[in-house]
Every structure is written in structure tokens, then in C-alpha cells.
N, C-alpha and C positions, 0 to 999 in steps of 0.2 A: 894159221893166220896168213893171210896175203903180207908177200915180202915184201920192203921199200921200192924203188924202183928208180930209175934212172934221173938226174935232175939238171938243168942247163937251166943257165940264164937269155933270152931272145925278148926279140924285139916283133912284138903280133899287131899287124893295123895300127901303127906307130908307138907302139907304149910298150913300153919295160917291164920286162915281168917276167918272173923264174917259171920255166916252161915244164908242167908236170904231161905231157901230151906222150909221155910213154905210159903213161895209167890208161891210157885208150886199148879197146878190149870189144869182141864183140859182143852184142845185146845177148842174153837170155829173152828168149823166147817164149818160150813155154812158163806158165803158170807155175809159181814151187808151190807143192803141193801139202810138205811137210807143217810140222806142229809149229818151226817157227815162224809162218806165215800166221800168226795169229792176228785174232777180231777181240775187239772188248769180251764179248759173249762168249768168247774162247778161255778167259781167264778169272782166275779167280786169284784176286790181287793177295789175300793172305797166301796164297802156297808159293808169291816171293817171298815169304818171311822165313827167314833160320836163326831160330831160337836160338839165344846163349845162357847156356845153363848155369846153373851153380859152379861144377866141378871146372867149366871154363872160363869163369870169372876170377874163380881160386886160383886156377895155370897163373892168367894176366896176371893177376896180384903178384905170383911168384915174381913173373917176370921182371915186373918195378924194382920189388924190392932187389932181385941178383945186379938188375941196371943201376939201384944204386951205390949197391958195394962196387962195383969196378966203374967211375964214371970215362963217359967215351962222349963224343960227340955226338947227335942224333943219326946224323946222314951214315954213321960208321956202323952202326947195329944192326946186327942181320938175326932171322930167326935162327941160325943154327948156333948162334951162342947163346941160345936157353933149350930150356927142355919145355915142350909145349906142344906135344902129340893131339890132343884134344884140338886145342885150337888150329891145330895144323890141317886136322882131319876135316875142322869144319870151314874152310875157309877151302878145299876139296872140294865141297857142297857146296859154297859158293863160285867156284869156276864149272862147273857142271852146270849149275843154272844159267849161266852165261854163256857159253858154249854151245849146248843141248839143250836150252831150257829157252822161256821166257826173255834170256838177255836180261833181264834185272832180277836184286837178290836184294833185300834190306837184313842184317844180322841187328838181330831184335834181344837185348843192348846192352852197352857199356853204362854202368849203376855208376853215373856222374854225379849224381849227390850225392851217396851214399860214400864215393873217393872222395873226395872234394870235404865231406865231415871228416874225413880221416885225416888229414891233412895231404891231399894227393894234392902237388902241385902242377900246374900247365904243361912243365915239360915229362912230367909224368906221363900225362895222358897223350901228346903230342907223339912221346918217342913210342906209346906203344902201338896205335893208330898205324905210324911207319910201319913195325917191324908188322902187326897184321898184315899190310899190304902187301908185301917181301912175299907172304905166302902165294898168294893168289898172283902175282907176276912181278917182273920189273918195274921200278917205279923211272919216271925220267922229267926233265926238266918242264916246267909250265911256261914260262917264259922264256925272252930270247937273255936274258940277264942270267939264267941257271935255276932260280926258283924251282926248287924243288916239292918246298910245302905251301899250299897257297889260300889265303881266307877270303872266302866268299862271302861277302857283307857289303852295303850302302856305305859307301865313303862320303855322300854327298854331292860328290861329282857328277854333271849331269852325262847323258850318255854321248859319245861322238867318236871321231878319229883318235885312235889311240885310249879310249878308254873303253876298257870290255862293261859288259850289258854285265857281268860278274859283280862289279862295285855300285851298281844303281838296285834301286828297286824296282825294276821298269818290269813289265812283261815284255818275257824272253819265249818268241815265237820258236815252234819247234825245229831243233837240230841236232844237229852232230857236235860235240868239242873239237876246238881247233881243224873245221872244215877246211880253211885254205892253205894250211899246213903243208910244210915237206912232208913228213910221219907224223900224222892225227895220233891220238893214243887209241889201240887197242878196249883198253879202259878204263872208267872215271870211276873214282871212289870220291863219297861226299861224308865225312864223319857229322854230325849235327850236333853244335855247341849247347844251340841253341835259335828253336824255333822264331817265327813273326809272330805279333801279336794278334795279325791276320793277316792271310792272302799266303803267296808263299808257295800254291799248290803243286808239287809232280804231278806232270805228265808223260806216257810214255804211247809209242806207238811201234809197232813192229817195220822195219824198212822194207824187210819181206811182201808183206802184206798191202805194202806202200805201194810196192812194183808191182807187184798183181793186179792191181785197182788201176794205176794205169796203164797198163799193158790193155786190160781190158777195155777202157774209156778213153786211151790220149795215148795209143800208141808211135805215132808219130814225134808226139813231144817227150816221150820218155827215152825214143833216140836221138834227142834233141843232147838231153842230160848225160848221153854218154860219150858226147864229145867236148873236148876243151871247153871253158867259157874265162872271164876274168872273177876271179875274187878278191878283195877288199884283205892286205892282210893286217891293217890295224894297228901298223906301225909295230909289230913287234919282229926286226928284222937289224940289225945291224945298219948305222949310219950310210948311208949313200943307196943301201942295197935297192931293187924293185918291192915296189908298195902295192905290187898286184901279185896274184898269182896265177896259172893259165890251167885251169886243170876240169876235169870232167867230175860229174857229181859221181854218177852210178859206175861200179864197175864190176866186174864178172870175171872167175879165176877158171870156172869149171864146175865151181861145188858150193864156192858163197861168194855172196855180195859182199865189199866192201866201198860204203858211204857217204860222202861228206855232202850232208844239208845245211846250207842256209842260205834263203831265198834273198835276204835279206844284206848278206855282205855279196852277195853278186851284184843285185842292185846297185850296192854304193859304191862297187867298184868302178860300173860302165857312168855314174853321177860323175866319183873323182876325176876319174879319164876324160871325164867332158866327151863321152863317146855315145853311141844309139845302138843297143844291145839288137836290134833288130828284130824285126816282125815274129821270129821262128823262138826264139829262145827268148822272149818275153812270153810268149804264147806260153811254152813250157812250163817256167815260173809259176804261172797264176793257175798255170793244170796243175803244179805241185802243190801247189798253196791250196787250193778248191779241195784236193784229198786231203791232207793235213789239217784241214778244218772238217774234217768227219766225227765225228764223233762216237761213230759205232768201231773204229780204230783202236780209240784209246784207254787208258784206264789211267784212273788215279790211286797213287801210293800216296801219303802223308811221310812228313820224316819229322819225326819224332827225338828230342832231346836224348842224348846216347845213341840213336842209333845208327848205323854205318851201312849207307847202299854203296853199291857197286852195281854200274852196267857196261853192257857189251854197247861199245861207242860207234862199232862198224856196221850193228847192224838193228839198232834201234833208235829213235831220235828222242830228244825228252824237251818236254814245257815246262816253263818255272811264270806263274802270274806274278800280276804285280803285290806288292804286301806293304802291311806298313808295320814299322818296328815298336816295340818296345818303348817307353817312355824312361824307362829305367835305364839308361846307357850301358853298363854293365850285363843287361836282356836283350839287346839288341842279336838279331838271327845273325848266328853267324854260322858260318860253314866253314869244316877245314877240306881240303880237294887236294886227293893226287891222280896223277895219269901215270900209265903201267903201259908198256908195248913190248913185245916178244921181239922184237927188232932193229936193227939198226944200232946206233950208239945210243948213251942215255943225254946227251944234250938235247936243246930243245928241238931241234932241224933234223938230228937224229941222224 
């Protein structure tokens, strides 16, 4: 995985803002050729699914039950104080698919009713969620408060500064997590409590594939995207800190791209600043957004009560439509979300 990289606070075209402009790198050129350039027609959305059997539902159970003869904090439990080889092996199979594969993996599922008659409680199912994650990578802060486990639900709150599209029901155009981020996460895992009663839908799109399309149609504006712009960081920063961030979308190591879209908090960054993003890099935007709205790109996954995706955040983007919940409070979709990165420290700035 591409390492952190340098970070400094500067002042760009008068405005404040943590300067990520050592992420600058030059363009790939040439078309990637590989499997994870993939097209909808490319995939076939069940072969992200990794079955969880019998015999590793029986591991997890194990697990619960040794978590509750020794109780510990959740954040303190790691997989190597159980015995859980199966699960270990397949959570293997889900960093492969992410990796080498697709970038998305749903582990098709934790029998939530089935605990839950049992008398499984929340933090039952909460600490084992975590300790799965442990396998597949580092888990690290979602917020700048430390939030380490975080639920993705309608608070009611409408959407705006300081309030992630995460607590609304809105449609969430396609991106990346934590795009204006010091260290975005590597990546997202979404456990499902519990689905909408409709709408709700994933989306995913390969970013490979992204860059090919405009390399081919807007190459011009695609080296727009690999140098600095502002982002919007949503107030999740430290009292006083800069409310922008300066950093480039695309970037290039040698061997992979890593990330960060959204077309969406760039905009509201150059609105905040009361600035005029100019001719070339609004141009860009609406060439990335014109791909993004293809359709022959993308594919849809459902997520399904119990089951647990994970995607690769650096080099795929994903769509959440708008939904409407449950009328049963208690039904209402909820999601539990971690971020994992091979990097840096585990705070949120990393």
C-alpha cells in the first residue's frame, strides 16, 4: 500500500489549509490493462461473496462465549487471544479479493437472528465484528474525537458542514472514505444490522477503470486531478485547525493508484473559501462526474442483514442511494463501519 507522506500546514491563494502537495506524482499514462480495470460486464457480483459456513459460525460462537469468561474492553481484543483458524483463513480470502481481486468482498453472514434468539447481546456481536476486522488489517480512528466503531444511520440531521452524508439518508454520490483526509483508510468495512426498508442501494466502480475512461476521453483533465485542489474537511479537525485540505485526487506509486474522490467536497470547499475553482479544474470535476455516471462502470451489491463487506477504499469508489427507513425504530438500517490502514499511526490524522 502507498505510505503516508509528508504534511504541513500553508496558506494557497489566501486560504488555510493543510498542504498534502507531496502526494503529487506523475500521471500514468498508459492505459492499466489488468483485471482490476474492471467494467460492470466484467463482473459477476456473486463471486464477491465469501460464504460463512457452519464450522465458522461455530469458531465465532467459540469466540463469544471465551470473550465472556475473561471480560476486557472491546478496543483491547485481538484475534490472537482466540483460537479461530477458519475464520482467520477466510478473512485471507477476503484481503485477496481486495487486493487482487474486485476490491470488494461481502462475507455472506453472521445468523443475527438466530444469536440474538440465543440471547446474544450487542456487545456480543459488536466485539466480534472488531476482532474479524483485526484479521483483514489495522483498524484506526473514524473521527477526529478517536471513534473507533462508528454507526452509519439517519440521525435526522439534515446534511451540511460538519455533518457527514453518513447520518442522513441522502444520496451519497460516488467516492472514496475520508477523501480529504491526512491517511484515508486503506479500508472500509460495513457490518449490516440492519437493512432500509427501501432504497439503500451499493454501488461500486473500479477507480482503475475510472482512469482509463479518462485518460482516453479528458485526458487533459485527468492531469487536472493530479494536482493539488481544495477539499472541504467537514470540520472534523481540531478547534482552530484549517477547514480545507490542499491535495490532489489521483495519484500513482509505480504499480497502483491511490484515490481520493469527491467531486462533491471539492466544490464546497472553493463555495466555503468564497473562491472560483477556475475554468480547468471545474472542467475536470464534471469529466469526472460525466464517467461516474456510466453506468456500464458499475455494479450493484445489496447488503443484506448479518452480512459484513469490506472494500479496497484506494482503489474503488462506492454509491449509497437515497433510502427510507423502517417505521419500526428498532428496524431502522443501520450500519456498523470500521476503517483499517497499514499505515501511519491509528489516530484519525494517522
Amino acid at each position: 500500500m502507498v505510505q503516508a507522506l509528508a504534511v504541513q500546514e500553508s496558506v494557497i491563494d489566501g486560504i488555510r489549509c493543510i498542504d498534502l502537495s507531496s502526494e503529487v506524482t506523475p500521471m500514468l499514462r498508459a492505459e492499466d490493462q489488468s483485471s482490476r480495470a474492471w467494467a460492470a460486464a466484467d463482473i459477476d457480483p456473486t463471486q464477491c461473496i465469501v460464504p460463512l459456513g457452519d464450522c465458522e459460525r461455530a469458531e465465532l460462537a467459540n469466540v463469544v462465549h471465551s470473550a465472556r469468561d475473561v471480560p476486557l474492553p472491546m478496543l483491547l481484543r485481538r484475534p490472537e487471544h482466540f483460537e479461530m483458524p477458519r475464520c482467520e483463513a477466510l478473512m485471507d480470502s477476503v484481503a485477496m479479493s481486495l487486493k487482487d481481486g474486485p476490491g470488494v468482498a461481502v462475507i455472506d453472514a453472521l445468523p443475527l437472528d438466530d444469536w440474538e434468539s440465543d440471547g446474544w447481546k450487542w456487545d456480543d456481536i459488536t466485539t466480534l465484528y472488531w476482532i474479524m476486522g483485526q484479521c483483514l488489517s489495522r483498524p484506526v480512528a473514524q473521527k477526529w474525537d478517536g471513534t473507533m466503531l462508528y454507526d452509519v444511520k439517519d440521525t435526522g440531521q439534515d446534511f451540511g458542514y460538519g455533518v457527514r452524508g453518513s447520518y442522513t439518508n441522502i444520496e451519497l454520490n460516488f467516492h472514496t472514505d475520508n477523501a480529504f483526509g491526512i491517511a484515508p483508510p486503506h479500508y472500509v468495512g460495513l457490518l449490516c444490522l440492519y437493512p432500509a426498508q427501501s432504497g439503500g442501494v451499493s454501488r461500486f466502480c473500479s477507480l482503475y477503470r475510472v482512469h482509463n475512461e479518462m485518460l482516453r476521453a479528458y485526458p487533459r483533465e485527468l492531469e487536472r486531478l493530479y494536482r493539488p485542489m481544495l477539499m472541504d474537511r467537514q470540520a472534523e479537525h481540531k478547534t482552530g485547525a484549517p477547514r480545507f485540505s490542499h491535495v490532489p485526487m489521483f495519484r500513482w506509486d509505480g504499480q497502483r493508484l491511490a484515490v481520493r474522490i469527491n467531486t462533491g467536497l471539492v466544490r464546497n470547499a472553493y463555495m466555503r473559501a468564497d473562491v472560483t475553482p477556475g475554468p480547468e479544474l471545474a472542467g475536470a470535476l464534471d469529466a469526472l462526474d460525466e464517467i461516474l455516471e456510466d453506468s456500464a462502470l458499475l455494479f450493484e451489491l445489496p447488503l443484506e442483514r448479518g452480512q459484513i463487506q469490506y472494500l479496497n477504499n484506494l482503489e474503488v469508489a462506492h454509491y449509497r442511494s437515497e433510502f427510507i427507513d423502517d417505521p419500526d425504530l428498532q428496524r431502522k438500517r443501520h450500519l456498523l463501519r470500521t476503517w483499517h490502514r497499514e499505515s501511519g499511526a491509528p489516530s484519525y490524522d494517522g
